[in-house]
C-alpha positions in Angstrom: 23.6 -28.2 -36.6 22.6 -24.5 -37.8 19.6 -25.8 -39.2 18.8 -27.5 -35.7 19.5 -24.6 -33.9 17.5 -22.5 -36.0 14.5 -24.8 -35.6 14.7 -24.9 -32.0 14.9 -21.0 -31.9 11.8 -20.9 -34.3 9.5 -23.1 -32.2 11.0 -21.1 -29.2 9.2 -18.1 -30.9 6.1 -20.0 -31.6 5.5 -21.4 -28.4 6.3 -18.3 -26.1 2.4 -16.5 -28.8 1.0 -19.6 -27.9 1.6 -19.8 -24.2 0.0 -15.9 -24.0 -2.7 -16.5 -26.0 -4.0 -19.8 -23.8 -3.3 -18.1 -20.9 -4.5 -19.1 -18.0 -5.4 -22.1 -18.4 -5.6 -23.1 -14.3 -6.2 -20.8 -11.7 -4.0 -18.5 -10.3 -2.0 -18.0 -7.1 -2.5 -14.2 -5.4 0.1 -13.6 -2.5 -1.7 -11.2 0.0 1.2 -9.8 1.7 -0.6 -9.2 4.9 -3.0 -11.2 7.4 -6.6 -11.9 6.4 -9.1 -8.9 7.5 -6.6 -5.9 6.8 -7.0 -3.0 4.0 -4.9 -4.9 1.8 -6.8 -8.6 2.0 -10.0 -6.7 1.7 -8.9 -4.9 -1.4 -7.2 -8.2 -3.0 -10.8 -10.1 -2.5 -13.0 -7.6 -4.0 -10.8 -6.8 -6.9 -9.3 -10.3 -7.6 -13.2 -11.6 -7.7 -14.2 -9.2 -10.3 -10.8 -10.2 -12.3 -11.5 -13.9 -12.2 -14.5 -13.6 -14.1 -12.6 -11.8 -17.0 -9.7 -14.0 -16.9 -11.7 -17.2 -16.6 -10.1 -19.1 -13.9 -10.3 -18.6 -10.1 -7.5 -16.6 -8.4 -6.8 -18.3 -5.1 -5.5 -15.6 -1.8 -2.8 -16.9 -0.3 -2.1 -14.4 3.0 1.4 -14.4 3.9 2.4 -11.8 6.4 5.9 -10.9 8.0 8.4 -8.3 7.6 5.9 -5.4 6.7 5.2 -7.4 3.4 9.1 -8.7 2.5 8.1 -12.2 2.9 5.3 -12.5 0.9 6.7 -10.4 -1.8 9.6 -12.4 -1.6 8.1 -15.4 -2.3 6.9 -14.4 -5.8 9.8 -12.6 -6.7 10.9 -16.1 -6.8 8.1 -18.1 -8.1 8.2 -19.2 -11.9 7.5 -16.5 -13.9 4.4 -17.6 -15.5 1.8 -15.6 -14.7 0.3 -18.1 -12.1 1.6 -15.9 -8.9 1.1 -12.8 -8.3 1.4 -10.5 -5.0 -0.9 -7.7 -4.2 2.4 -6.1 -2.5 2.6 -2.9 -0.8 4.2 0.7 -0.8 6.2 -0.6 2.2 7.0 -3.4 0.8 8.1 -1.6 -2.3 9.4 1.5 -1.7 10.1 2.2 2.0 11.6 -1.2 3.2 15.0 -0.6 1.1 15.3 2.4 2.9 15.2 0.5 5.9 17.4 -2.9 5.5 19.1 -5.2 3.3 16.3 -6.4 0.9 16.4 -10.0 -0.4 14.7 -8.8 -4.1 15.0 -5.7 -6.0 11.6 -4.3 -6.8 11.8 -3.3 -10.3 14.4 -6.3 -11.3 13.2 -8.8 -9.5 9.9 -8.1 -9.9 7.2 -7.2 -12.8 5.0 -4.3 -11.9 1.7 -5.1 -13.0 -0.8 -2.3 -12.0 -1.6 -0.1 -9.3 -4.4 -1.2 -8.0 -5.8 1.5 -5.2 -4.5 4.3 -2.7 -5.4 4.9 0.9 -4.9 8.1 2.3 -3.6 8.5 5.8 -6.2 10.0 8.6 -4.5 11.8 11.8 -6.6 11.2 14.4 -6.6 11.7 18.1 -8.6 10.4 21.3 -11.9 12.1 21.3 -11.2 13.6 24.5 -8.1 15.1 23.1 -8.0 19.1 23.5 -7.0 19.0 20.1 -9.9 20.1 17.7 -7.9 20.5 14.4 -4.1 20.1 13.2 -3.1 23.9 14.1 -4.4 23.1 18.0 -2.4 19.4 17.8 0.6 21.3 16.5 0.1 24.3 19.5 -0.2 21.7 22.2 3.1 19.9 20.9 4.9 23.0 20.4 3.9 24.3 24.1 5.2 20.6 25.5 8.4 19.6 23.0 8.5 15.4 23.4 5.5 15.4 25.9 3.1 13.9 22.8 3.6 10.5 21.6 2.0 9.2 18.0 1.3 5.0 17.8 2.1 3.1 14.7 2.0 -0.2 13.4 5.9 -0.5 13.6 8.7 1.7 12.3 9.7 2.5 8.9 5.5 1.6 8.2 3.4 4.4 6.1 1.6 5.6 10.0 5.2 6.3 11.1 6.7 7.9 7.6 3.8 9.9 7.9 3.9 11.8 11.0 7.4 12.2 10.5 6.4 14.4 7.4 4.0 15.8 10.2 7.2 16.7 12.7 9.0 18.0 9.9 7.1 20.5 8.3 5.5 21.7 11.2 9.0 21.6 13.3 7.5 19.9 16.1 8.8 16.9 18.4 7.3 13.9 19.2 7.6 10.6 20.6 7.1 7.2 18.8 5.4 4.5 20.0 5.6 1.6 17.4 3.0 -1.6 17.8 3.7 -5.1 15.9 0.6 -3.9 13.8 -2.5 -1.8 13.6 -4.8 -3.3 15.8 -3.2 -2.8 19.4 -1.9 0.6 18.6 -5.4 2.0 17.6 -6.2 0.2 21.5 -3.8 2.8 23.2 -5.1 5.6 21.3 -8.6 4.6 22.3 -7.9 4.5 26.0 -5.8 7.6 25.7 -2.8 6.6 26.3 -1.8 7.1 22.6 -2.1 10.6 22.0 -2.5 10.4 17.8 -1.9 8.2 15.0 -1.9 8.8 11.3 -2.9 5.1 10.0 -4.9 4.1 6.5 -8.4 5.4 6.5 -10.0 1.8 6.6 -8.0 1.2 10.1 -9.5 4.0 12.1 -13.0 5.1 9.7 -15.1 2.7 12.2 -13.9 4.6 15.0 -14.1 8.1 14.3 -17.8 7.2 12.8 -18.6 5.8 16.1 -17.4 9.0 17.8 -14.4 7.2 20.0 -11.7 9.0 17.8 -11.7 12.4 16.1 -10.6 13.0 12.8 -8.4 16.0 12.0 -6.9 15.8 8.7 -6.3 13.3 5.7 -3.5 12.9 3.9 -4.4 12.9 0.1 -4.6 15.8 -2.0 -8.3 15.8 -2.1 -11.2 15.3 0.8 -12.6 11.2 1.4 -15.9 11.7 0.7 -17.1 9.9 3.7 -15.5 12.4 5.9 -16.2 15.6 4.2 -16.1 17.7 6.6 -12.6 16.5 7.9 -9.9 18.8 5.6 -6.5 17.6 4.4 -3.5 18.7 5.4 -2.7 20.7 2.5 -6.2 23.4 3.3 -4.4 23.4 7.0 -1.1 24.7 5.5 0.9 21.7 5.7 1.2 21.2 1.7 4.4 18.9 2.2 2.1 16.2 4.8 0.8 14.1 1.8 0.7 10.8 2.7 -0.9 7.7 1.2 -0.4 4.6 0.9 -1.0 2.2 -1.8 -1.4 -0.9 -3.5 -0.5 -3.2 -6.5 0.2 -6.2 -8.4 3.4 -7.5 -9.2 4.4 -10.7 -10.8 7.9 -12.4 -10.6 10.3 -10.6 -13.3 10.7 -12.8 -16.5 6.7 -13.1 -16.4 5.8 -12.4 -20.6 4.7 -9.6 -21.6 1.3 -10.8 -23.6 0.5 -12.2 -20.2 1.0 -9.2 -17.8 -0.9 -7.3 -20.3 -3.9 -10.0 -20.1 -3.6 -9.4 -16.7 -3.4 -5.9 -16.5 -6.3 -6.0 -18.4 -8.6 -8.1 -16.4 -7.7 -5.6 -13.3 -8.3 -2.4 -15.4 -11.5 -3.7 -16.2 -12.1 -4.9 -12.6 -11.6 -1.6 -11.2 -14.2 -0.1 -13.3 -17.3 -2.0 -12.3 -19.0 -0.1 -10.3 -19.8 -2.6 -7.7 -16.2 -3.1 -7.0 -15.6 0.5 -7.2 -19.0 1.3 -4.4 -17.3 -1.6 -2.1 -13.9 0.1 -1.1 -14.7 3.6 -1.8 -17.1 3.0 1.1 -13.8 2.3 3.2 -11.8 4.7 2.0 -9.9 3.2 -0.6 -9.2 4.9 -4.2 -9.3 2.5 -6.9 -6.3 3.4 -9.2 -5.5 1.4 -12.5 -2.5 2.3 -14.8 0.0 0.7 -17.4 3.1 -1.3 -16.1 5.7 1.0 -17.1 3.5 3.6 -15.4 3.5 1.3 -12.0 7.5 1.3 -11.7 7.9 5.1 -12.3 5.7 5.1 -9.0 7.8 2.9 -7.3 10.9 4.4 -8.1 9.5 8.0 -7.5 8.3 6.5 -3.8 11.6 4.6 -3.1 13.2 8.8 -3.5 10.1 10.4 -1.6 10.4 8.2 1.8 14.0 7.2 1.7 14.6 10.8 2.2 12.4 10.7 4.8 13.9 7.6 6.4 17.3 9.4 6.3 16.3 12.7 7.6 14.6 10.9 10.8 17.1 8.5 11.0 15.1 5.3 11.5 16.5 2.7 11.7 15.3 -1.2 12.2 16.6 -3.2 14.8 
């Protein structure tokens, strides 16, 4: 019986080399946790094209939306753990949402953080009629008129809403929320002014303020986007505690093997370097990131401290 035991533990150890170095050997599955035609399909389509070619086998997008990104990322934190599904997942998803409610997976248990893959600094913007020229006038007219301004988002607890609540915060101002079941109507009330600012993902609002409808008046990364550079961050406007991005990454179901994540990893390290992928979504304001796995949870974790304190200070709550 030892001997049997013994044998079965030895081809155990065999097969698990053998299944990493075949892999993949069919295509894989890629959860976008978002509808088709947002920042975070655009991303997954550019980058996941660029990493079939290394891996050899296609990687099908599968976009499933809901819950700010909880059901999609759901989904593969209880898939097989094989390597063939994956989620392009978000910081919402990640880090803010267990903040926010009773979470059906536990991001760093239930999941296996692959890479990040890009960040997205937030933009503030307001109406281009809006008096507002720059942050310091925005934070004036606010101060002059305490709840009189109201800032759209794509829902609460979302990156656009953590975001000016860093705003409120450090500048001590009050506003009024306005939360939208997503991007798209929201940015519609700010257009016919009856939004009076936002602070959503470059991508969502770059279209606009190039086409003169919305003004630009500060990002939220530590550093200028190069296609707005005359628009300052917050930080030069003496609001160093307003840094807000959001971000990113790959994540497989936990229990995935090692030897494969790090095939994987691979393949998007290498992805994010071609500069054809790298000239597509800088053009929309995405920054291509790339790191190890053990480098991807500390980020998590760090995030899940940085806006639950956030969440708690403002008191959001989901209904």
């Amino acid at each position: 019986m030892r001997a049997f035991i013994a044998g079965l533990a030895l081809a155990a150890a065999l097969a698990a080399p053998a299944s990493a170095q075949t892999y993949p050997d069919h295509p894989i599955r890629l959860v976008v946790v978002f509808p088709a035609g947002g920042p975070t399909d655009i991303i997954a389509r550019v980058v996941s094209q660029a990493m079939s070619e290394r891996l050899g086998q296609p990687i099908v997008i599968e976009n499933r939306g809901g819950a700010g990104g909880v059901v999609g990322t759901e989904a593969v934190a209880k898939a097989a753990p094989d390597g063939y599904t994956l989620a392009l997942s978000s910081a919402g998803a990640l880090s803010i949402s267990p903040s926010l409610q009773k979470m059906p997976y536990r991001s760093t248990v239930d999941l296996k953080p692959v890479t990040l893959v890009a960040r997205v600094p937030e933009l503030l913007a307001v109406n281009a009629g809006s008096p507002a020229k720059n942050v310091a006038d925005l934070i004036a007219m606010a101060k002059a008129k305490p709840g009189a301004l109201n800032f759209v988002t794509s829902g609460p607890g979302s990156v656009p809403h953590l975001a000016v609540e860093l705003l409120k915060s450090e500048a001590k101002i009050d506003m009024v929320h306005v939360p939208f079941p997503g991007a798209a109507p929201a940015v519609t009330e700010l257009l016919a002014g009856r939004g009076d600012l936002a602070f959503f993902d470059i991508p969502v609002l770059l279209g606009n303020i190039k086409a003169g409808t919305l003004r630009a008046l500060g990002i939220g990364s530590p550093t200028r986007f190069a296609g707005l550079p005359d628009v300052p961050t917050m930080i030069e406007q003496g609001l160093p505690g307003v840094e807000a991005q959001n971000w990113y990454g790959l994540v497989a179901p936990a229990g995935t093997p090692d030897a494969v994540v790090e095939k994987i990893n691979a393949a998007a390290l290498a992805a994010m370097r071609e500069p054809k992928v790298i000239e597509t979504l800088s053009a929309q304001g995405v920054i291509l990131a790339g790191d190890k796995p053990a480098e991807f949870s500390a980020l998590i974790q760090a995030e899940d401290k940085k806006w639950g304190a956030v969440v708690r200070a403002a008191n959001i709550k989901l209904d």
